[in-house]
Phi, psi and omega in degrees: 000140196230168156199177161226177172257138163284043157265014149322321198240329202223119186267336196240140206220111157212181224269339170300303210269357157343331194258028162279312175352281211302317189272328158305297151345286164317284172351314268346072148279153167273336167193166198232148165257144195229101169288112202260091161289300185277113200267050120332152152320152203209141191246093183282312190315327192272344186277272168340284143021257192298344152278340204271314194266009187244335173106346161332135150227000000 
């Protein structure tokens, strides 16, 4: 199982930078770390969701 963190690409992960999700995956990775810098509201349901439709974890 291999993954990354998006802090490759992002530093702070808001709903602007989602389509890293997608693009991970392609690369093929098996799961992602999502760098919570910034304690903003965090949508987690909408997030899991949307790792769950892509086969991420």
């Amino acid at each position: 199982m291999f993954g990354v963190n998006l802090f490759l690409w992002t530093a702070a992960y808001t709903d602007s930078e989602a389509h890293l999700i997608p693009m991970v995956k392609e690369l093929g990775f098996d799961c992602v770390e999502i760098p919570l810098i910034s304690l903003m509201p965090f949508l987690w349901r909408r997030r899991k969701h949307f790792l769950r439709k892509t086969g991420l974890r």
